[in-house]
N, C-alpha and C positions, 0 to 999 in steps of 0.2 A: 428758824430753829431756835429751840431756848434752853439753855442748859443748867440748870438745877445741882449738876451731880457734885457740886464741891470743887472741882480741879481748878488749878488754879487758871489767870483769865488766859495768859497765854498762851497753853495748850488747850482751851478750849478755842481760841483762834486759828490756830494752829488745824483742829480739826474742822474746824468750818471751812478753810481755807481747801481741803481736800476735799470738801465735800460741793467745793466751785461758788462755795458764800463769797460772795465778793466787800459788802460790805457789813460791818456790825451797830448796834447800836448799843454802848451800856447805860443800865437803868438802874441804879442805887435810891438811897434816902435824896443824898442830896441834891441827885437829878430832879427827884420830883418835886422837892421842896422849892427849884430855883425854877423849874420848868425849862432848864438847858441840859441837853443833853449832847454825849457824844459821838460821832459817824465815823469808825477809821476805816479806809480803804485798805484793804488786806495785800491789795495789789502793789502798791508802790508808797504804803506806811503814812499814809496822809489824815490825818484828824480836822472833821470840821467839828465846830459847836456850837447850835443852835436849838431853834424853839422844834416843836415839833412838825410846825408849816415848814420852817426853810429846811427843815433836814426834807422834808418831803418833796419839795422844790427842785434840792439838789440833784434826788431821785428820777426826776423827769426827763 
C-alpha cells in the first residue's frame, strides 16, 4: 500500500494498521540518498534500519 494523499505519517499508519499492514517502510530524499531505510513493526512499535537486502531478510 502507498499513500500519496498528504496525511500526516501517523494516521496513515494508523490506517495500514486496520487494514492488517503489519509492517511499513518509509522512503524519503534522504532514504534514497543514504540507501537506509526504515521497517517499523506496527505491532509492538519496533524500527529497524537497514539497506534494502537486510530489511528484506528480516521479512523472511
Amino acid at each position: 500500500m502507498m499513500d500519496v494523499s498528504g496525511k500526516k505519517l501517523g494516521k496513515q499508519f494508523n490506517e495500514a494498521f486496520r487494514y492488517g499492514i503489519v509492517f511499513v517502510v518509509t522512503v524519503g530524499s534522504e532514504e534514497v540518498a543514504s540507501n537506509l531505510y526504515r521497517m517499523k513493526n506496527l505491532t509492538d512499535g519496533t524500527v529497524f534500519t537497514g539497506t534494502p537486502e537486510e530489511i528484506s531478510g528480516k521479512l523472511k
